[in-house]
DSSP file (Angstrom, degrees, kcal/mol; ACC not computed):
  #  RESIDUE AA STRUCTURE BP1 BP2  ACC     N-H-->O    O-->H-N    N-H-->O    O-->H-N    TCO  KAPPA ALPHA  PHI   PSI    X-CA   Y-CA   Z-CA
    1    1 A X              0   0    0      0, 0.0     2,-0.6     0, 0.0   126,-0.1   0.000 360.0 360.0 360.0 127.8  103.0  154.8   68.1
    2    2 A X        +     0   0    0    124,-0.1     2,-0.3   123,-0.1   123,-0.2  -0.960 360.0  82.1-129.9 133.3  105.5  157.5   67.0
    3    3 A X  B    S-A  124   0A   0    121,-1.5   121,-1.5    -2,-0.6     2,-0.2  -0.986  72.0 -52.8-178.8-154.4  107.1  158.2   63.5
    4    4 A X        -     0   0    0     -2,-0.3    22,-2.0    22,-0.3     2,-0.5  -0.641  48.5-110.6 -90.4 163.0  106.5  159.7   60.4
    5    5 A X  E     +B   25   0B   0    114,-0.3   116,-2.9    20,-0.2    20,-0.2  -0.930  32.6 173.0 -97.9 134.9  103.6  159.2   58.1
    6    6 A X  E     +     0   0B   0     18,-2.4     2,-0.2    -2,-0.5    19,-0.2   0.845  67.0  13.4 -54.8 -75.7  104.4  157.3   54.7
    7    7 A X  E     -B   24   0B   0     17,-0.7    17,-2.7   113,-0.1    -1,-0.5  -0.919  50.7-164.1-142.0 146.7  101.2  156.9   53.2
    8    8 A X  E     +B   23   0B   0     -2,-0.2    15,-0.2    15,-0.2     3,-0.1  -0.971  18.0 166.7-115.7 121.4   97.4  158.2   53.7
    9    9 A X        +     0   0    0     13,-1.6     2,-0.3    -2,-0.3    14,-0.2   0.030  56.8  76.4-131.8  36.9   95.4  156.0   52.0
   10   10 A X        -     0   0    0     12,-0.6     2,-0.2     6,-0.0    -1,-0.1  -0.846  59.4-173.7 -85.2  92.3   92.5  157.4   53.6
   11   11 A X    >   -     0   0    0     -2,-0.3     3,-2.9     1,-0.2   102,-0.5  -0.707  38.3 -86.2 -75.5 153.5   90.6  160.9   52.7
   12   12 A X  T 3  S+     0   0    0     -2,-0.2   102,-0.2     1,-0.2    -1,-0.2  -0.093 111.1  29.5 -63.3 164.9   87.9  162.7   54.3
   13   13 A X  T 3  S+     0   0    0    100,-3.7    -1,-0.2     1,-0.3     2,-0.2   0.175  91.3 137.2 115.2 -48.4   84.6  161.7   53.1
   14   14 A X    <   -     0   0    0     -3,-2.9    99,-1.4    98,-0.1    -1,-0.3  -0.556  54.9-123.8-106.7-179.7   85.4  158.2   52.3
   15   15 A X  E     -D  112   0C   0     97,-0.2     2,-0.4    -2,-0.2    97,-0.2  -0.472  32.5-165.3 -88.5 117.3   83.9  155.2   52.8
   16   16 A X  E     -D  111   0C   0     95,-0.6    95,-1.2    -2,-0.2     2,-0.3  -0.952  11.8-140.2-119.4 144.9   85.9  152.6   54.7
   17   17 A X        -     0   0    0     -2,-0.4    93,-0.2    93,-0.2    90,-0.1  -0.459  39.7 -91.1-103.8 124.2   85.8  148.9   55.3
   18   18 A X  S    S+     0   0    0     -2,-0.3    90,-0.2     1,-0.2    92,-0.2   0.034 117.1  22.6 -17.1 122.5   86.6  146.9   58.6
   19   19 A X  S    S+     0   0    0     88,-3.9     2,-0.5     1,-0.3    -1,-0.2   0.836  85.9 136.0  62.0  36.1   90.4  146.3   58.0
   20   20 A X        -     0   0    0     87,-0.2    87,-3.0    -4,-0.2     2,-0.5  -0.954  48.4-130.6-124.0 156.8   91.5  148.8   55.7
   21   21 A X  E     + C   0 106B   0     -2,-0.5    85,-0.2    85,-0.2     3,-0.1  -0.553  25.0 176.4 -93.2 150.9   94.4  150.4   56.2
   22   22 A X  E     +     0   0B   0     83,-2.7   -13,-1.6    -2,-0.5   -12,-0.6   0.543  57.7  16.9-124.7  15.2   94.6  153.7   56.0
   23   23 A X  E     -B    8   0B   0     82,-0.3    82,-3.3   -15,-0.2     2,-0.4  -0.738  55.6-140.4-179.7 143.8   97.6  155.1   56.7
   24   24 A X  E     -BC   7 104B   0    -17,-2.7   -18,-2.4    -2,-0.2   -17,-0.7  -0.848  12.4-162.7 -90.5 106.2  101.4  153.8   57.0
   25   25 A X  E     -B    5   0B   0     78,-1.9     2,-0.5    -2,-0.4   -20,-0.2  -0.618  42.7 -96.4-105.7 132.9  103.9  155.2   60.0
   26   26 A X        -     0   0    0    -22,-2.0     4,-0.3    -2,-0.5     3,-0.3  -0.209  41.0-176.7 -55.7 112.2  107.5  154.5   59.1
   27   27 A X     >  +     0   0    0     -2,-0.5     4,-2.6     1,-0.2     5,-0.2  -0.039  53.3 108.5-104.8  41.1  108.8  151.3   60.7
   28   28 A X  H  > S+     0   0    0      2,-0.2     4,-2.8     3,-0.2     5,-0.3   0.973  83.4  51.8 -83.5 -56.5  112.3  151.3   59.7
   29   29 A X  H  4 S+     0   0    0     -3,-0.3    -1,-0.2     1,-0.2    -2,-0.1   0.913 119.4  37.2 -22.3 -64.4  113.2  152.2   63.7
   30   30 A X  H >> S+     0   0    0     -4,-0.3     4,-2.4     1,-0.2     3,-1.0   0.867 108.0  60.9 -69.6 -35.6  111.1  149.1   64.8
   31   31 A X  H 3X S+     0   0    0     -4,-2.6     2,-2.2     1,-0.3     4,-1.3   0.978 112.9  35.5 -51.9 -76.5  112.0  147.0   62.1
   32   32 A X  H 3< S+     0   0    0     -4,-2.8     4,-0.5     1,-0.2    -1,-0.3   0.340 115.3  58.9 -62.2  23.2  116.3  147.1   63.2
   33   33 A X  H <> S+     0   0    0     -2,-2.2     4,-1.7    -3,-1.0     5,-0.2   0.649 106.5  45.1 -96.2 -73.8  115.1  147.2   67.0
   34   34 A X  H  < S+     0   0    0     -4,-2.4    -2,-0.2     1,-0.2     4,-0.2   0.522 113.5  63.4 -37.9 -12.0  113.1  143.4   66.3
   35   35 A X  T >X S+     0   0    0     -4,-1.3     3,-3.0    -5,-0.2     4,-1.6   0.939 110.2  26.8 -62.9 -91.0  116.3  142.8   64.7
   36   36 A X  T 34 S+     0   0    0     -4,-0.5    -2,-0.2     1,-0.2     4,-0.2   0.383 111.6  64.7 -96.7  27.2  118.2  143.0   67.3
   37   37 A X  T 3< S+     0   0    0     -4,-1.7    56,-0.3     2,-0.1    -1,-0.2   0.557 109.7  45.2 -63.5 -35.2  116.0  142.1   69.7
   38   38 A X  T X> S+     0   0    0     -3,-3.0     4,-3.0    -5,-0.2     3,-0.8   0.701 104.3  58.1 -90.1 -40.2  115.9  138.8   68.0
   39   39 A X  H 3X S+     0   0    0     -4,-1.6     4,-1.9     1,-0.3    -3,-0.2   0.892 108.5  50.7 -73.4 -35.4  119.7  138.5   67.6
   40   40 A X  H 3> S+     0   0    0     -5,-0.3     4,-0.7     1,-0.2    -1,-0.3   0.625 106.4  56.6 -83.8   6.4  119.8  138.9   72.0
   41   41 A X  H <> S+     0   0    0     -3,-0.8     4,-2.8     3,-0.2     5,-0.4   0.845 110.5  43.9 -82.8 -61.9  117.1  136.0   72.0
   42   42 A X  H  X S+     0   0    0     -4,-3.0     4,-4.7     1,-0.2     5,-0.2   0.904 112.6  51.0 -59.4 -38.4  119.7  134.0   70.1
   43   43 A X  H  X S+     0   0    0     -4,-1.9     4,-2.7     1,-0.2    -1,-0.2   0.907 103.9  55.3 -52.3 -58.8  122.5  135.0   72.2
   44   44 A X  H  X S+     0   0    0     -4,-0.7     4,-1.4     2,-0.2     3,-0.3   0.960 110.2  49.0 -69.4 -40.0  120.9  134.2   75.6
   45   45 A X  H  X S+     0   0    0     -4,-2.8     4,-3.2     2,-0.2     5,-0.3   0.957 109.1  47.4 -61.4 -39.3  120.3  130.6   74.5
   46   46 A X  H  X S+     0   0    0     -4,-4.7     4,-3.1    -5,-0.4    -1,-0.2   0.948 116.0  48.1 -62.7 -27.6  123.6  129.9   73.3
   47   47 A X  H  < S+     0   0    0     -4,-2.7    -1,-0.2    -3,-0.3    -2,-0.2   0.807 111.3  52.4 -86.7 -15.8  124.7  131.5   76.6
   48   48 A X  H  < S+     0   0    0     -4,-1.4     3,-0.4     2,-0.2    -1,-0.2   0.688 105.3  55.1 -81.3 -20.2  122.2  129.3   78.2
   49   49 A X  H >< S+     0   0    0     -4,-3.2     3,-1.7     1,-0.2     5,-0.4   0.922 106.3  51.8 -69.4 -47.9  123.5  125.9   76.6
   50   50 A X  T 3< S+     0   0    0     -4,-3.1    -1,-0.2     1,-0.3    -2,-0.2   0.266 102.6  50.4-125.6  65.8  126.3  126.3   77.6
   51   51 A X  T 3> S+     0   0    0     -3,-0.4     4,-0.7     2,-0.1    -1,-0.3   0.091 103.6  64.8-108.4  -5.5  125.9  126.9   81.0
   52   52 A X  T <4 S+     0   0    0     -3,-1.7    -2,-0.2     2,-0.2    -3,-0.1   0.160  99.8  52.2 -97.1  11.5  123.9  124.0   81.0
   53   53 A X  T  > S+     0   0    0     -4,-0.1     4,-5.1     3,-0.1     5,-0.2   0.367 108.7  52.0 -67.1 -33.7  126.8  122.1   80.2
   54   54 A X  H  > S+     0   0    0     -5,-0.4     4,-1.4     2,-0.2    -2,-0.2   0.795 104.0  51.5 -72.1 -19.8  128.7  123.5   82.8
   55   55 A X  H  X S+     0   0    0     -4,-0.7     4,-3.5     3,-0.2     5,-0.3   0.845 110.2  52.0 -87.9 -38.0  126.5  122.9   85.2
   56   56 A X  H  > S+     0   0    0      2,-0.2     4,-1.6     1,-0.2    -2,-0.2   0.882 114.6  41.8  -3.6 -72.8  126.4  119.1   84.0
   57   57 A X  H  X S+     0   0    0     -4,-5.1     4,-1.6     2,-0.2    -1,-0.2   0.596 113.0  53.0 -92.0 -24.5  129.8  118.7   84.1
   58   58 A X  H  X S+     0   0    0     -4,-1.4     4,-5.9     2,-0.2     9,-0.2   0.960 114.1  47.1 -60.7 -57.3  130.2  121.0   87.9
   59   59 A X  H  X S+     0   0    0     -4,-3.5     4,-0.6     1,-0.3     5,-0.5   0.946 111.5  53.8 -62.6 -64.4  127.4  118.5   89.5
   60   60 A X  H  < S+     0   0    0     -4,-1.6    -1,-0.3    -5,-0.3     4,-0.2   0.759 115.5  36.9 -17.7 -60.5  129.8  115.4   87.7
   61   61 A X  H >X>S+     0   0    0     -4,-1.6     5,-3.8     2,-0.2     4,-1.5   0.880 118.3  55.3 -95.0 -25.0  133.0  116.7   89.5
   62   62 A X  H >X5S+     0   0    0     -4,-5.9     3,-3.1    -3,-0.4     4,-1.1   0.838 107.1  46.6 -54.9 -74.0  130.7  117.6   92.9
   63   63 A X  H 3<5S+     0   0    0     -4,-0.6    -1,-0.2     1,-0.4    -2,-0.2   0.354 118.5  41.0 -82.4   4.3  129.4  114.4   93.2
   64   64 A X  H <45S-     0   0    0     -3,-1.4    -1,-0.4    -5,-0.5    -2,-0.2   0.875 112.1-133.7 -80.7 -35.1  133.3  113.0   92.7
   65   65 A X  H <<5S+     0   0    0     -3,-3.1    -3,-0.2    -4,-1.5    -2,-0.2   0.531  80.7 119.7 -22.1  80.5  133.9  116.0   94.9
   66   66 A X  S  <<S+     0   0    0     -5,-3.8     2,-0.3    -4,-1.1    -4,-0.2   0.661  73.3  59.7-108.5 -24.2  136.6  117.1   92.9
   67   67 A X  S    S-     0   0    0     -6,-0.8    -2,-0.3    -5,-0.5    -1,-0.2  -0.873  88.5-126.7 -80.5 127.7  134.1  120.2   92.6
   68   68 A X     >  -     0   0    0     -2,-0.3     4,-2.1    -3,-0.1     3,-0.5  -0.331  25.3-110.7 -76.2 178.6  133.0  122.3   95.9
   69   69 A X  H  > S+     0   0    0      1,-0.3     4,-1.1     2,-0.2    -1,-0.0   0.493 117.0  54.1-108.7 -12.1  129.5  123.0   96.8
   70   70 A X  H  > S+     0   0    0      2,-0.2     4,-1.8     3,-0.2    -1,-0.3   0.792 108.5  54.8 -92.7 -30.2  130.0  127.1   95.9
   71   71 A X  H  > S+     0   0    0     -3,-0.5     4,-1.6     1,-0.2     3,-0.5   0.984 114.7  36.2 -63.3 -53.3  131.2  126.1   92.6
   72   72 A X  H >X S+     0   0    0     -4,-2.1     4,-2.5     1,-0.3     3,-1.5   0.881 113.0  51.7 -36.0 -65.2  128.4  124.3   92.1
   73   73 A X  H 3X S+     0   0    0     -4,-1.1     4,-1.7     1,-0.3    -1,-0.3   0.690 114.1  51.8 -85.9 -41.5  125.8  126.5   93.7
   74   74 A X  H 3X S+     0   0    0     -4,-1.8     4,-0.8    -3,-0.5    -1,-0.3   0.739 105.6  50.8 -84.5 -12.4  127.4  129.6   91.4
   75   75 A X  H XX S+     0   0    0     -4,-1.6     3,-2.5    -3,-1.5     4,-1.0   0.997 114.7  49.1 -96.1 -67.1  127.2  127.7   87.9
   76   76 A X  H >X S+     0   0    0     -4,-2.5     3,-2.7     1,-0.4     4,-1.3   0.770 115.3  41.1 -67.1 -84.8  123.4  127.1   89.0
   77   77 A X  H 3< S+     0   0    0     -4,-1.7     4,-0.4     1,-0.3    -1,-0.4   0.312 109.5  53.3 -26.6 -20.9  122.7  130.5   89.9
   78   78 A X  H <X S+     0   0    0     -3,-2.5     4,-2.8    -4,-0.8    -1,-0.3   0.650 109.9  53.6 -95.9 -25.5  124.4  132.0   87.2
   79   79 A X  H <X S+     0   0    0     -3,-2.7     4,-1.4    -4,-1.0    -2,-0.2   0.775 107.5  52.4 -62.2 -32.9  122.1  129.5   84.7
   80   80 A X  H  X S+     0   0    0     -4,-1.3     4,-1.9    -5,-0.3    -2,-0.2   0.855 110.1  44.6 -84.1 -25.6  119.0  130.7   86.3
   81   81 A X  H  > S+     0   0    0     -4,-0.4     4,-1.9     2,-0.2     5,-0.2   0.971 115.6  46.1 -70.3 -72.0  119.8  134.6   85.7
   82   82 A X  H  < S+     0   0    0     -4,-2.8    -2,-0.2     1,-0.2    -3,-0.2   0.839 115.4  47.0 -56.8 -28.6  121.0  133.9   81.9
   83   83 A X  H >< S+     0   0    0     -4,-1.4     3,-2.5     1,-0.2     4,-0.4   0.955 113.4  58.8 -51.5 -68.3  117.2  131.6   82.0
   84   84 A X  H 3X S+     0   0    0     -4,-1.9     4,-0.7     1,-0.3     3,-0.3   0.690 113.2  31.5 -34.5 -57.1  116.0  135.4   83.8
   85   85 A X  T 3< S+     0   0    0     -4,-1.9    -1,-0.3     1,-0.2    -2,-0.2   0.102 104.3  65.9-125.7  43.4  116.9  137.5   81.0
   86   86 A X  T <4 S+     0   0    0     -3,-2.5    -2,-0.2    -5,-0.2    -1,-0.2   0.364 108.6  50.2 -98.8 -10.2  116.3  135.4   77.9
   87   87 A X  T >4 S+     0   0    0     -4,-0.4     3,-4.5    -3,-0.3    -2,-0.2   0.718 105.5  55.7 -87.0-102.3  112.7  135.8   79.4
   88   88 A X  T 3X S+     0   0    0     -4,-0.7     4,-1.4     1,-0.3    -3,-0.2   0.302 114.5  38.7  42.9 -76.9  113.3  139.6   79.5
   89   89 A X  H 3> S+     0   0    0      1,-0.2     4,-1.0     2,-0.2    -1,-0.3   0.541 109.6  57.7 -83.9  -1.6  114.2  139.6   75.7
   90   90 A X  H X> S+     0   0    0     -3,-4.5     3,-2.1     2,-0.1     4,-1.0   0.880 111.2  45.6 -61.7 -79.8  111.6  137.3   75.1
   91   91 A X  H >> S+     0   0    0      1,-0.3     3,-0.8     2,-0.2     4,-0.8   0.596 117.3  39.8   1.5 -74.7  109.4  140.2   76.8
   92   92 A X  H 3X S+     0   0    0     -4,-1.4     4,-3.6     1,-0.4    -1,-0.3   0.658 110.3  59.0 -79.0 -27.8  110.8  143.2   74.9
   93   93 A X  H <X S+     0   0    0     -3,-2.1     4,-1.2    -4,-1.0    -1,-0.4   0.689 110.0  44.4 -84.1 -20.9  111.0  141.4   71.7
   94   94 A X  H <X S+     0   0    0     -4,-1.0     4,-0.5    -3,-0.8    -2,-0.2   0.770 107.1  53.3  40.9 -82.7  107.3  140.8   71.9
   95   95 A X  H >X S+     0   0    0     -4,-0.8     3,-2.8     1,-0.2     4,-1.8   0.977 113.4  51.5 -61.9 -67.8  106.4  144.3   73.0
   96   96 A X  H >X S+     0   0    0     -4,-3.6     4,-0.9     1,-0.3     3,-0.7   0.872 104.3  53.3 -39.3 -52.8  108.7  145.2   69.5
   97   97 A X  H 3< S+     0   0    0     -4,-1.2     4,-0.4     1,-0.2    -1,-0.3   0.517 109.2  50.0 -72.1  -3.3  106.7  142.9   67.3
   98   98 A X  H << S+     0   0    0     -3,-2.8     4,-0.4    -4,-0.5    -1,-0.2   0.674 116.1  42.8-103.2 -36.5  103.1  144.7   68.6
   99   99 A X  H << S+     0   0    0     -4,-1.8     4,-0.4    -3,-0.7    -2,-0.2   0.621 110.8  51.2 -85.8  -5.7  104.6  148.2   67.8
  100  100 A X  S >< S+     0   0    0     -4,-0.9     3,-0.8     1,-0.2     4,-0.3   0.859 118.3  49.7 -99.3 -32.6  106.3  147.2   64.2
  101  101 A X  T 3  S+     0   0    0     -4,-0.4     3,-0.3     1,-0.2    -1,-0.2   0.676  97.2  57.9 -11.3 -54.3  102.7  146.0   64.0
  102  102 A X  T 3  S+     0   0    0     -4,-0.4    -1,-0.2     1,-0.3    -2,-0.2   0.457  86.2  88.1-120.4 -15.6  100.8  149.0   65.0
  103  103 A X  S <  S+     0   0    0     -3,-0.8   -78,-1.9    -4,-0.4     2,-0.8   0.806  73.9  81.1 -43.1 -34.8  102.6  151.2   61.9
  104  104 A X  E    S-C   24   0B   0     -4,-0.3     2,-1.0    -3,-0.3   -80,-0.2  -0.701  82.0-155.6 -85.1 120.3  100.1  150.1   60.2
  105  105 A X  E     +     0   0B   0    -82,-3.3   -83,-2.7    -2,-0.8     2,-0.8  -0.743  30.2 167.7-105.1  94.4   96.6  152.5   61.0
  106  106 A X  E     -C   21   0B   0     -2,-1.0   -85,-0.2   -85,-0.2     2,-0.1  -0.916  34.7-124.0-136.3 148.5   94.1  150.2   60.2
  107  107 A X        -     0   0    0    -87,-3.0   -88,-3.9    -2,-0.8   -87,-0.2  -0.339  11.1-156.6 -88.7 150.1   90.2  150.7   61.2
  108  108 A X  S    S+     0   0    0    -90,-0.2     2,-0.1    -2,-0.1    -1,-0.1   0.893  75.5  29.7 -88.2 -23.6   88.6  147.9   63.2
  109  109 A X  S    S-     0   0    0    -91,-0.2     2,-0.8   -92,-0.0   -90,-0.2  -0.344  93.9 -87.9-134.6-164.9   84.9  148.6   62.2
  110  110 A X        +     0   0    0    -93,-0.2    26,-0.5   -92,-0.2   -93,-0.2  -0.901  63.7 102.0-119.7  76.0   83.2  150.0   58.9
  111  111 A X  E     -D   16   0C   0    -95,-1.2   -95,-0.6    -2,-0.8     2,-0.3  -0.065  59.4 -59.9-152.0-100.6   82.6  153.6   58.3
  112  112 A X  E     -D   15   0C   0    -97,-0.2    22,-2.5    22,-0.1     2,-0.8  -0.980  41.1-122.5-151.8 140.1   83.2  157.4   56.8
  113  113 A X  E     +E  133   0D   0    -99,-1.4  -100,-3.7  -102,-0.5    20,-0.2  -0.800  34.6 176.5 -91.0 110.0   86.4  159.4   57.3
  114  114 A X  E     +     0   0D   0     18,-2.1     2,-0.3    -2,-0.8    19,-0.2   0.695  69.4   9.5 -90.1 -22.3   84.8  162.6   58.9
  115  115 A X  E     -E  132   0D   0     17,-2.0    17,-2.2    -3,-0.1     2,-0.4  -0.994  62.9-151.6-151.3 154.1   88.1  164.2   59.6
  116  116 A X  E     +E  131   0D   0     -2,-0.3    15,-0.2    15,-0.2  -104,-0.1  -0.923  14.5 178.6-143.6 118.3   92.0  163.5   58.5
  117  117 A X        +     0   0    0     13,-0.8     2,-0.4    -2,-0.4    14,-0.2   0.003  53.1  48.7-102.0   5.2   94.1  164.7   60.9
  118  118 A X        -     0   0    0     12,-0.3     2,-0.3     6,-0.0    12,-0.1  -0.995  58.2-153.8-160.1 159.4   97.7  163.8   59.5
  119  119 A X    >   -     0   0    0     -2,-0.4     3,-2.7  -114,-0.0  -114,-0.3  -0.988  38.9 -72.4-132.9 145.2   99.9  164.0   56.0
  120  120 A X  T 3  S+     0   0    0      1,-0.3  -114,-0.2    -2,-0.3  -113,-0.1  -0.079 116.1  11.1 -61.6 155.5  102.4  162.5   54.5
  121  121 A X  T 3  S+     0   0    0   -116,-2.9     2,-0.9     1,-0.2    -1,-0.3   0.035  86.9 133.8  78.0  -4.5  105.5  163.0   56.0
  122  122 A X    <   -     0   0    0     -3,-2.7    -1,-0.2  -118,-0.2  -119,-0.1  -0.584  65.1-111.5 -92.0 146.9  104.4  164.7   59.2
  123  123 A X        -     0   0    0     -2,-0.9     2,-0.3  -119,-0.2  -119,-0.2  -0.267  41.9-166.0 -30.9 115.1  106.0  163.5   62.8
  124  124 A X  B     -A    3   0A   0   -121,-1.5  -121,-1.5    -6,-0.0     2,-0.2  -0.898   8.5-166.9-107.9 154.2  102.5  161.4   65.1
  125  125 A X    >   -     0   0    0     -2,-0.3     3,-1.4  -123,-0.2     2,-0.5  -0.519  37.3 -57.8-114.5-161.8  103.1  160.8   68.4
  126  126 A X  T 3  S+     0   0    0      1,-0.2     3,-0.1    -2,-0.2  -124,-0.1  -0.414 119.0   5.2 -80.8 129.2  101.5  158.9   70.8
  127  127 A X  T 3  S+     0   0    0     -2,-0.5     2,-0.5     1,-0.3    -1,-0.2   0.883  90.1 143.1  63.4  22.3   97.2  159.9   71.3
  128  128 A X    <   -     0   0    0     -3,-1.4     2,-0.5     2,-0.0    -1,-0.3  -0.822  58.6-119.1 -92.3 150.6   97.7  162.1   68.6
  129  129 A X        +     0   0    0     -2,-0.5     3,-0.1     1,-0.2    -4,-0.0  -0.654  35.5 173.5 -81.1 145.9   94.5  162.0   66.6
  130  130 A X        +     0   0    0     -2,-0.5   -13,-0.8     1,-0.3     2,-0.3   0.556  65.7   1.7-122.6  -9.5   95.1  160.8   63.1
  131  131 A X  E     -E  116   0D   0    -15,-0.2     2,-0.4   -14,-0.2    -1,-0.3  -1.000  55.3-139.1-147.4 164.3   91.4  160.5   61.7
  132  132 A X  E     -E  115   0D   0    -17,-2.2   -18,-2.1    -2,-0.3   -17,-2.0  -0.990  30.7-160.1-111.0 143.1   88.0  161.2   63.0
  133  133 A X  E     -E  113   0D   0     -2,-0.4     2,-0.6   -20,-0.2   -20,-0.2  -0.912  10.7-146.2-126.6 132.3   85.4  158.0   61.8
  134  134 A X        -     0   0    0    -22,-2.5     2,-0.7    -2,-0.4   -22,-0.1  -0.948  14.4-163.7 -98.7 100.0   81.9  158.3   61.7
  135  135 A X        -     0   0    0     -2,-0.6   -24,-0.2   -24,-0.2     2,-0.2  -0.785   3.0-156.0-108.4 109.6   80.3  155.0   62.5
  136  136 A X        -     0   0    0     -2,-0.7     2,-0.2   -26,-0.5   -26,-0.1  -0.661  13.0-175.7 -82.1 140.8   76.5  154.4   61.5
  137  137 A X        -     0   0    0     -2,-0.2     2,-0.5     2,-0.0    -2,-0.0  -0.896  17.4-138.3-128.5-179.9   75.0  152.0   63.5
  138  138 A X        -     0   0    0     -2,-0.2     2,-0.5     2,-0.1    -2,-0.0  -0.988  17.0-150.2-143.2 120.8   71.3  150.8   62.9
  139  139 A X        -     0   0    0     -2,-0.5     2,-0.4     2,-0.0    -2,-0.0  -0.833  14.7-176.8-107.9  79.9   69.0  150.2   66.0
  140  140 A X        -     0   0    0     -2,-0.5     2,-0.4     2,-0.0    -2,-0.1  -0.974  25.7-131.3-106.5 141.9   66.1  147.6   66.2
  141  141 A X              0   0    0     -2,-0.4    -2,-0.0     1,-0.1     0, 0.0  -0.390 360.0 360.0 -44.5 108.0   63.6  146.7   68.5
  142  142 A X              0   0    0     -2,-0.4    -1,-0.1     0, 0.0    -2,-0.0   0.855 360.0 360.0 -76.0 360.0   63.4  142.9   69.1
């Protein structure tokens, strides 16, 4: 994840609980990408109805033949490509909704902020550290 930092709602020292966040990375970027990420989802279906009329209406005139067998054969092929990269934006739009996600710095387990590595406003990139956590765990013998 890269952006700016927002909010630290973390410091060292304290105590933090499975699922809290502790810092906010600016999602404005990710937000208008999942935008229109979503707007080319819509786009490739409308372009995929109606090429799936056309191909309907191509097999109708083949099987008059008033159609040939290349007409045909390209309205098919050209439905399976728009099919091809509505999965594509499926993909990516997907892959957006896990990084607009991931703005959000939130700890998976229970423990103590040993170190805070980041401030508001400064630029994280990707494997930068942004806290160190100190996780007690408690040992018995069964």
């Amino acid at each position: 994840m890269e952006g700016r930092v927002l909010q630290v709602y973390a410091d060292t020292g304290q105590h933090v609980k499975a699922g809290e966040l502790l810092a906010k990375i600016d999602d404005e970027k990710y937000r208008n990408d999942l935008l229109a990420g979503q707007a080319e989802i819509k786009r490739r279906e409308a372009l995929i109805d109606f090429q799936e009329r056309s191909v309907k209406r191509l097999l109708q005139l083949y099987g008059k033949k008033a159609a040939s067998l290349d007409k045909k054969e390209q309205g098919e092929s050209q439905l399976a490509a728009f099919k091809a990269l509505l999965s594509a934006a499926q993909a990516r739009t997907k892959d957006l909704e896990r990084l607009l996600k991931d703005t959000e710095v939130i700890l998976p387990v229970t423990g103590r902020v040993d170190n805070r590595h980041i401030s508001v406003g400064d630029d994280v990139k990707v494997a930068n550290p942004l806290f160190d956590v100190f996780i007690s765990l408690t040992l018995t013998h069964r």
